[in-house]
C-alpha positions in Angstrom: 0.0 0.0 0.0 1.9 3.2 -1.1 1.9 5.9 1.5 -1.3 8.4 -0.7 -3.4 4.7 -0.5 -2.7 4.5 3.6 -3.9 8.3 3.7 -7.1 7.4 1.9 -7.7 4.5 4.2 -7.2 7.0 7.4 -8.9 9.5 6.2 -12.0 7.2 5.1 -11.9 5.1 8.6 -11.7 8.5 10.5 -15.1 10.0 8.6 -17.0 7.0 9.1 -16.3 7.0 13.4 -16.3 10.9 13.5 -20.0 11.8 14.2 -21.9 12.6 17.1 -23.5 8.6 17.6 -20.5 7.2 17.3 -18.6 9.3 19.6 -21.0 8.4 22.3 -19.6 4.9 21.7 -16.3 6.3 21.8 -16.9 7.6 25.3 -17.8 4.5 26.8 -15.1 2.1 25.4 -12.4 4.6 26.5 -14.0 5.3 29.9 -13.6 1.8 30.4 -10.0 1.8 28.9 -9.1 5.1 31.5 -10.4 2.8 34.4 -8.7 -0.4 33.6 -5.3 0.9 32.6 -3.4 3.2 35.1 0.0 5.2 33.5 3.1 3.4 33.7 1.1 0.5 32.2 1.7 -1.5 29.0 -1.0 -3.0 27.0 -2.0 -3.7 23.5 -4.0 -2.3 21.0 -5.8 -5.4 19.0 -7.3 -3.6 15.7 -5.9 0.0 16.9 -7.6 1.6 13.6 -5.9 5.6 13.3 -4.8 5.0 17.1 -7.3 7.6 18.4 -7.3 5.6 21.6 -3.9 4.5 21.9 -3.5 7.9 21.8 -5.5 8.8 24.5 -3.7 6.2 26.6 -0.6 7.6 25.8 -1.7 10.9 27.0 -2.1 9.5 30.6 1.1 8.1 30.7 -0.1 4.3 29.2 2.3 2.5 26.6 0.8 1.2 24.3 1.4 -1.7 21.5 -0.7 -0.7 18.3 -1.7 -3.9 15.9 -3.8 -3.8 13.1 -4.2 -5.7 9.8 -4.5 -2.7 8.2 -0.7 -1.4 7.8 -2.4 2.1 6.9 -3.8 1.7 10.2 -0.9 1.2 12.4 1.2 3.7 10.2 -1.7 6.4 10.5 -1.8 5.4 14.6 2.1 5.9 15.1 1.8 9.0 13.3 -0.9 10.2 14.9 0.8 10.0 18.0 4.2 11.3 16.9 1.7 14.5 16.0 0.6 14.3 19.8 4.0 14.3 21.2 3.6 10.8 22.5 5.1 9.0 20.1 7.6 7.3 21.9 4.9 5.7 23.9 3.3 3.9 21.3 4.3 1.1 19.3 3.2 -0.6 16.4 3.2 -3.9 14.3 1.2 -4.7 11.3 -0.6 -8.3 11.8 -3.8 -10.1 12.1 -5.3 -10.5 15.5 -4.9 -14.5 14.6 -0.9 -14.1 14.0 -0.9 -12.1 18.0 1.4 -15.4 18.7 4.6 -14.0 16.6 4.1 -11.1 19.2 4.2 -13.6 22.0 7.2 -15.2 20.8 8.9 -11.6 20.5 7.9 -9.7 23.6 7.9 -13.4 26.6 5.4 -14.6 28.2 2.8 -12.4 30.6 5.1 -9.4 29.0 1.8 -7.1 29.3 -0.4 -5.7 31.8 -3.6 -5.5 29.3 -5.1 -5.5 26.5 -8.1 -4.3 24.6 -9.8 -4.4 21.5 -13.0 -1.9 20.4 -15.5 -1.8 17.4 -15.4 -4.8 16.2 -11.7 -5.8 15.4 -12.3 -9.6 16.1 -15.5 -10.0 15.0 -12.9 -10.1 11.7 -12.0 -13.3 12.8 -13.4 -16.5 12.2 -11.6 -18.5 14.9 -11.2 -16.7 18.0 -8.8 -19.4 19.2 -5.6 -18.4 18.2 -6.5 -14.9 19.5 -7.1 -16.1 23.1 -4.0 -17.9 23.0 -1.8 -15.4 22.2 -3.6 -13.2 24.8 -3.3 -15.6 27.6 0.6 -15.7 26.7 1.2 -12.1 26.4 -0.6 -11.1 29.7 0.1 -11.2 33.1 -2.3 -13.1 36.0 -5.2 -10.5 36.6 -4.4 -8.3 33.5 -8.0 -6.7 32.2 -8.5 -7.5 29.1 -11.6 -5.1 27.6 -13.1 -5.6 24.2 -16.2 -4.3 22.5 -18.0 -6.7 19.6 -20.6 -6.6 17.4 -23.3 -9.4 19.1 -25.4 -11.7 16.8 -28.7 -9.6 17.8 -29.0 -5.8 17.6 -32.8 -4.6 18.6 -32.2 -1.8 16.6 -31.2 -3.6 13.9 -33.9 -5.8 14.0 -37.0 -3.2 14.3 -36.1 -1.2 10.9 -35.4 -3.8 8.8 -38.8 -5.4 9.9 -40.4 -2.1 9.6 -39.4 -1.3 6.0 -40.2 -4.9 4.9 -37.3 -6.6 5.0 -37.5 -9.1 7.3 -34.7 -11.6 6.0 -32.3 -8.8 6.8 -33.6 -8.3 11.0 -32.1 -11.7 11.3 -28.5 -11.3 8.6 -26.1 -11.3 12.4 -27.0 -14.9 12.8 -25.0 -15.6 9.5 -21.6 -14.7 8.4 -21.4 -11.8 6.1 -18.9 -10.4 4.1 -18.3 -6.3 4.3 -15.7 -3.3 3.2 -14.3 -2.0 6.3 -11.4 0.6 5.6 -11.6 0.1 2.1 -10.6 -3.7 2.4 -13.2 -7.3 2.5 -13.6 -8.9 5.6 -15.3 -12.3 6.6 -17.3 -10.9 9.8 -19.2 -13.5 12.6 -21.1 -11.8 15.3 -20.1 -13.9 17.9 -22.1 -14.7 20.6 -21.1 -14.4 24.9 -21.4 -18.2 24.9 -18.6 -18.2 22.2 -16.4 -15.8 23.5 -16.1 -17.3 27.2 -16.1 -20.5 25.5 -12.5 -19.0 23.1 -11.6 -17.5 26.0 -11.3 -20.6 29.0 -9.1 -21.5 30.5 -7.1 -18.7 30.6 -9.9 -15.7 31.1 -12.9 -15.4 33.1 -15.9 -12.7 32.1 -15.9 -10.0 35.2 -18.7 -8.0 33.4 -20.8 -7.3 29.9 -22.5 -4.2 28.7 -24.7 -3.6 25.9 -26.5 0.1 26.1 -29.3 -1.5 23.6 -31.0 1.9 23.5 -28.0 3.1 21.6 -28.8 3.0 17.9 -25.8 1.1 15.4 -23.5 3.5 14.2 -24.5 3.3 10.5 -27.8 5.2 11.2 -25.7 8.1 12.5 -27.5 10.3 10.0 -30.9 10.3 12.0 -29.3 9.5 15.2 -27.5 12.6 15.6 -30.3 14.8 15.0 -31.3 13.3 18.6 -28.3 14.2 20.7 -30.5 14.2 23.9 -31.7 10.5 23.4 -28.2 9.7 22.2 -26.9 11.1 25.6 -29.8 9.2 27.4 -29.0 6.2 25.5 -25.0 6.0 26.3 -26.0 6.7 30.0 -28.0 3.1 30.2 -27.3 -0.1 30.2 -30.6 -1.8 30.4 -30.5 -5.3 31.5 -33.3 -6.6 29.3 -31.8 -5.4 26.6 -28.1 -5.8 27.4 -27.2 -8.6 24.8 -29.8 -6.8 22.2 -27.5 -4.1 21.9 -24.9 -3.4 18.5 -22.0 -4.0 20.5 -21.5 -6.0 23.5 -18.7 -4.4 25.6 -17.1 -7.1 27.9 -14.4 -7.5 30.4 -12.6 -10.3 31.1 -9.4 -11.1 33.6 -6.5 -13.2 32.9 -6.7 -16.0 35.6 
């Protein structure tokens, strides 16, 4: 990828998370992250996209490994935080989430104090197996490790697709589907919570899950964010009922 085809990618990955829905889901992955990972800490970014919250990290003192399939990605995260004067607290490798043992072999075992990984990186993977391996290598005994996935069910999802007649399409999550994301085609499962703690034993337990289902998908951020008082409302709750009904299932687990 020549360094004008990386720019495009950036630039096209950092228009489609800029607007006023998705920010809300911005705010509660990296409240999460700010809780979870104190400075002087070193985790790793799993799907970092542009780095904007590796960069954040960084800001409060967190080092932070960048990976991403995407080399534009990693290359647009490192220089994102050169830009931020942090860059010599962020690092970066370009590799799938699957290949995460090559960075078990390089950095030893329990090397890390976290991990995380937000909107959706490993719902690009078909076997989350590999994944948890790597993870349970690279981190140390009670390291967090925080992600946020797209679930098999979205309630959102599910209403306007059955309310402008299209039915077959409430239900597409429970099927693999195939869609662009930064320009590139990805395979993407929704997995479900049974299969992530299933991936995830031995070596990780679940210490919590959080949905906000009243929080519309990102794609309808056109409509959403003429709403910014319900969108506000809607990132404030997590509604049990609807916890797993939500378009991304935010989860915390602990390396045992």
């Amino acid at each position: 990828m020549t360094g004008t085809d990386a720019g495009a990618v950036a630039q096209m990955y950092d228009r489609a998370t800029s607007g006023p829905l998705f920010a809300r889901y911005r705010e509660i992955s990296e409240r999460a992250l700010r809780a979870a990972f104190p400075g002087g800490a070193r985790v790793l970014d799993v799907g970092c996209g542009t780095g904007v919250e590796a960069v954040n990290l960084a800001r409060r003192g967190v080092c932070v490994i960048v990976v991403d399939v995407v080399p534009g990605m990693v290359g647009a995260a490192l220089s994102r935080a050169t830009a931020a004067g942090v860059g010599d607290l962020v690092e970066g490798r370009a590799m799938a989430a699957r290949d995460l043992g090559t960075l078990a072999d390089e950095l030893g075992e329990r090397a890390l104090d976290g991990a995380y990984s937000s909107f959706g990186a490993l719902n690009c993977e078909v076997d989350l197996a590999p994944v948890a391996g790597a993870l349970g290598r690279l981190l140390r005994p009670g390291a967090p490790l925080l992600m946020s996935v797209l679930g098999p069910a979205c309630l959102w999802e599910m209403a306007v697709y059955a309310a402008t007649l299209r039915p077959g399409r409430a239900l597409r999550r429970l099927s693999p589907q195939r869609a662009p994301i930064a320009g590139r085609p990805f395979d993407v499962r929704y997995h479900s919570m049974g299969a992530l703690e299933r991936a995830f034993a031995p070596s990780f337990r679940v210490t919590s899950v959080r949905g906000y289902g009243l929080l519309p998908p990102p794609y309808l951020e056109d409509v959403a964010s003429r709403f910014p008082r319900f969108l506000d409302m809607a990132a404030a709750r997590d509604v049990a009922p609807l916890r797993r009904l939500g378009d991304h299932l935010f989860v915390t687990m602990e390396r045992l």
